[in-house]
Each structure stands twice: as C-alpha cells, then as structure tokens.
N, C-alpha and C positions, 0 to 999 in steps of 0.2 A: 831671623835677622842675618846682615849679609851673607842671602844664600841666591845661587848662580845660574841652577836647575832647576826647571820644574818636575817633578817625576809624577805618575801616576799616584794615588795615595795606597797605602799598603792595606791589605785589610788590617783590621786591628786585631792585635794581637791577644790573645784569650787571657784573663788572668792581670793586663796591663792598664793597671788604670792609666786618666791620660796624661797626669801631673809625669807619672813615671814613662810616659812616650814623650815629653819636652825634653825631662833629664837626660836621657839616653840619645837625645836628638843634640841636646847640649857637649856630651859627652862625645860625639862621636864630630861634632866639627872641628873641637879641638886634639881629639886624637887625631885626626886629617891634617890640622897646622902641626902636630907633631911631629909626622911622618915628612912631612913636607919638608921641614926643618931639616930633616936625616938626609935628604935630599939636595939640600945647598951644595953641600961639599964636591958632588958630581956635575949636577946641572947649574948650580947658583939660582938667584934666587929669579933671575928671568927663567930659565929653563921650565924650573919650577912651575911658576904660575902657567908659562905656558901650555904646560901639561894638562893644568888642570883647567882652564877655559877652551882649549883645542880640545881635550879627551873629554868632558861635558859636552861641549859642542856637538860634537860626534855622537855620544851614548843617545841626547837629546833627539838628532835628526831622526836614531834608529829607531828610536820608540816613539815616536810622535808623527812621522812622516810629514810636516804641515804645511799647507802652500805657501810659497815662499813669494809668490810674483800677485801683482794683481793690485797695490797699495797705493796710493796717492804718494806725492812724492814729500810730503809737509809728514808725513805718517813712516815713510823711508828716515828722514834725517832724524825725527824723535828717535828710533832704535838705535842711530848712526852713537848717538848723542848718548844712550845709555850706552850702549858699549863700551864707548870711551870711561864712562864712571865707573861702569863695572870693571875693566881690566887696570883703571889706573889705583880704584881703591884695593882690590888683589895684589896686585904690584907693588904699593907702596906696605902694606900690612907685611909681605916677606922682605921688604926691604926693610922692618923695623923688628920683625923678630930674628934676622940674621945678625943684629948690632944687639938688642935685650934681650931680656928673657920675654919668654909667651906670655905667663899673666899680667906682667906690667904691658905688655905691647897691648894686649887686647881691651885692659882697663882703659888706658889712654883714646884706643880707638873708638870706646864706646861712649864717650863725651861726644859724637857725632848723632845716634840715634837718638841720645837724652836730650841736645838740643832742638832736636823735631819735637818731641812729645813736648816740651815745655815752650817750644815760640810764641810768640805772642802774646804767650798769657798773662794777667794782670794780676793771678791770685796770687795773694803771700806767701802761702804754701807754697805754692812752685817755684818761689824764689830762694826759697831754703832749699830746694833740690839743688839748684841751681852752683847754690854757696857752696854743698857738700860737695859737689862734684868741682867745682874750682879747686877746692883744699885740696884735693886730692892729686889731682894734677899738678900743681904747683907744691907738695912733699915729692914730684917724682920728676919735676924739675932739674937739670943738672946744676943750679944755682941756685939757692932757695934759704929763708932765712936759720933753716938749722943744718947752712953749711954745705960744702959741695957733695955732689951725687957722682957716685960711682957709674952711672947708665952714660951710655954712650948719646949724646947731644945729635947725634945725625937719627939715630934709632928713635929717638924721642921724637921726632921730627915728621918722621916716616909717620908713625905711630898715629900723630895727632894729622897729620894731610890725610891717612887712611881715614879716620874718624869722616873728614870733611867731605870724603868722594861716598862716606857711607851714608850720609846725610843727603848728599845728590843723589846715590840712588833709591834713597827710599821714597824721595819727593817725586822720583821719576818714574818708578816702577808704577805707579797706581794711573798714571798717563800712557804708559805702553802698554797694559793690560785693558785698558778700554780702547786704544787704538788698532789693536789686532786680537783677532781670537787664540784662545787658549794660550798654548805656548808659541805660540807663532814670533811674537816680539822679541822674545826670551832669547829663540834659535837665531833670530837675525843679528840679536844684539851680541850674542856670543861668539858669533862669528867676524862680525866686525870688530871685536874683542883679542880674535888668534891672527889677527890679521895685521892689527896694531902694535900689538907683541909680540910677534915672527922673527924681525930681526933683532929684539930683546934678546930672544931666547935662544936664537941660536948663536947668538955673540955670545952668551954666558955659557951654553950648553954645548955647544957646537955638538959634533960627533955623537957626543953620549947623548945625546938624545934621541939617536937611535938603538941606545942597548934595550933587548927586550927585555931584562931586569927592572932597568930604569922604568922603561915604557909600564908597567905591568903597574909598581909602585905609585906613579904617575895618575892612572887609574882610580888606582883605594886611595889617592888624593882625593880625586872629585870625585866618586861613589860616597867617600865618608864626609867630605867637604860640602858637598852639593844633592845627590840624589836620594840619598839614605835618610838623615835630617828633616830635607824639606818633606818627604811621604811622612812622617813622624807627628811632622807638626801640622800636618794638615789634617789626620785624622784627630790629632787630640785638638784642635780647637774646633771640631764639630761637639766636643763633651764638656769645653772648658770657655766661662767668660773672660775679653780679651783681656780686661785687669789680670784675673789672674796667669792667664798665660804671660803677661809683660812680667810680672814681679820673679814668675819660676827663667823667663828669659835673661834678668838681671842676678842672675848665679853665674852669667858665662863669664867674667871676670875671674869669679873666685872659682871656675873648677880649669879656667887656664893656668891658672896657675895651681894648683894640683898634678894637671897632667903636667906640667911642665915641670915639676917635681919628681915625681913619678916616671915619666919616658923620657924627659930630657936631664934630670937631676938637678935642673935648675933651682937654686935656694936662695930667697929672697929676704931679704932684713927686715926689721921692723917697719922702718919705715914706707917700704911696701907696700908692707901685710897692712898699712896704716888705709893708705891711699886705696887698696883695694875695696878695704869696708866701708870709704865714704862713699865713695864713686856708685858700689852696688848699692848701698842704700839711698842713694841717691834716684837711681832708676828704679828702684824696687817700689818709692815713693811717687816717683812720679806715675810711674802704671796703676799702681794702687787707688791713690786720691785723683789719677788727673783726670780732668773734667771731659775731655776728647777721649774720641777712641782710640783703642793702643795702634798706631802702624806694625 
C-alpha cells in the first residue's frame, strides 16, 4: 500500500518466510517516512517529497528503460490523472507528519485504503469495521467528546486528505496497469508527479536541494519508501493469500508508530495508542472476513 515504484522483484531471500518479507517491507516504508521527517528541517516537506517522486522517477527509468511514446491520448491523461493522486497523497502525508507524530498520521491515512476494501458492501460485519475505524479517528480528533486534542488540527487534516488521494490511487492504479505495460504507467505518472511538485519543492527547498548530502538521503527516501518494499511484497504474495497479506498490511499503523518512537522519539498517549488499535483492527478485519479481494 501507498507504494510509488515498481522495482523488479528481489529473489527471495533464503531463510525468510513471507509473513516476515511483508514486515520488513512494513518496516522499511516507515523507516523511509522517518528519514524523510529528518529531512523537513532542510528541504521542508515539499523538498522532501520531491526527492522522493523525482529520485524514484529516475531509479525507475534506469531500470526499466520503458517506451514512453506510442499511447492513445485517453490512455496519456489516465497516467496524467494518477500522477496528480500520487504526488498530492505524498504531499499531503509529509505535510501531516511535519504538524504530528508518524503513527497517528499514518493511522488516520489508512481510513482511506479501509474505505475501498469496505465500499459498497452490505455485510454487517463490515459495518463494524467501519464503526472501529470511525472511533478511532474521532479519539484522534482535535475536538472530541473526552475533551481537546493536543494534535495539531491542520496535521490532522493533512493526514485524512492523504487517506483520500490514497483511496484514488488504489482505484487508479489497477486502470493504469492494464492501460500500459509493465511499469510504463508508473514512470509516466511519476514523472508528471516531479513535474507538479517542482515548484513545491524548490520554494521549500530551494538551494539545498542540491546538497549532495541531502541528494543521497533523498534517495534511501524512495529506495526505502518505494523500491525496496514494493520488491518485498511482491515476492511474498506469490507464497501468501491476499487475506492474509491485508491483515499482516494492517500492522503499518502500529509499527509507525514504533519507529516513530524509536527514530523519531515521538511518544504518544493513551488515547492514541487507543485509536491506533481500533483502526488496525479494523483493517485487520476487513482483510480477514472481507468478501472481495484485498487491493
């Protein structure tokens, strides 16, 4: 889930079962929002992203080489179209973990994926996902009935409009990947991606986005954010059904907020730590029982 690059898949790793190639694939996007994070203070949080959709961009074209021309033009504006969702749900997720902390940003954002696996549906059960994952969001509300929230009300905001573009691209991705071969979509859409954020990023970053420091960092953003991850998860869902790959996917709340403990020292209250275990069990449920297959 919101991932940006396609990379070849890695061989598997000897030894690794593939529950523990999801974790490590979990582990390593938010170690990537971590570093990212470390980041604001130089580039800000346009800079940022733009690093990591320009330097994916880029690693993408080197290893894939893919023709780029040749497409209908109904088949051009779909990619124009993910682009747009792709760099504005990036955009908006560092603009919600530069106001909170990482695990509340990314719990909130994931009320976007949860409400694809549950549309439509009529079953009961999905409706009690539905509830946990409301509760959850509204304990991490800055207004809420036990009282004001310390979280900053713009970051909160960020957080859930990331949710919504992460929602657009999952309904989008499965349209661009049957509209162009392989990663072909991918490269055009992330390029029209650096293209839209350019002067983002360099009104936030100016200058220092050319330090080769920054540049390098920048990098093991989208290696750990994007290329690393996706090869991870694409070999362990050759060994794993998509259930259970959704429910091991619904830990990425609670190990953002881990690293974000852990590398950013960020320490979160109860009421949090409340909101984070509805919300995952909320998606842990819907992957579990839901009647569709897992996007």
């Amino acid at each position: 889930m919101q991932k940006d690059l396609v990379a070849e898949p890695a061989k598997r790793s000897r030894g690794i079962p593939p529950t523990g190639l999801v974790l490590f694939s979990i582990g390593s996007v938010q170690l990537g929002a971590a570093i990212a994070k470390g980041l604001f203070d130089s580039v800000g949080p346009g800079g940022t992203v733009l690093f990591r959709i320009s330097l994916s961009a880029l690693v993408l074209l080197l290893l894939w080489r893919p023709k780029l021309g040749g497409y209908a033009r109904a088949e051009y504006g779909l990619a124009v179209v993910f682009g747009l969702a792709l760099a504005a749900m990036n955009l908006s997720l560092y603009l919600a973990i530069d106001r909170i902390p990482l695990g509340v940003a990314v719990t909130l954002e994931f009320v976007g994926p949860l409400g694809v696996a549950v549309a439509g549906s009529r079953r009961p059960l999905d409706g009690l996902w539905v509830v946990l994952a409301a509760t959850g969001v509204l304990l991490l509300a800055p207004l809420n009935v036990l009282g004001a929230s310390d979280l900053n009300p713009a970051g909160v905001m960020f957080a859930l409009l990331a949710g919504v573009f992460w929602a657009s691209y999952i309904l989008l991705s499965a349209r661009v990947g049957g509209a162009f071969p392989g990663g072909t979509g991918l490269v055009i859409s992330l390029c029209v991606g650096t293209l839209v954020l350019l002067p983002i990023g360099i009104a936030d970053g100016g200058y220092a986005l050319l330090d080769p420091k920054l540049l390098l960092l920048g990098l093991g953003v989208a290696l750990l954010s994007s290329a690393i991850p996706y090869s991870l998860e694409l070999e362990a869902l050759r060994h794993l059904p998509t259930r259970v790959f959704g429910v091991l996917m619904s830990l990425e709340p609670a190990v953002a907020a881990l690293v974000g403990l852990l590398v950013l020292g960020e320490l979160l209250d109860l009421r949090a730590v409340a909101a984070i275990g509805l919300v995952t069990t909320a998606a842990a449920g819907a992957s579990l029982f839901g009647g569709r297959k897992q996007v």
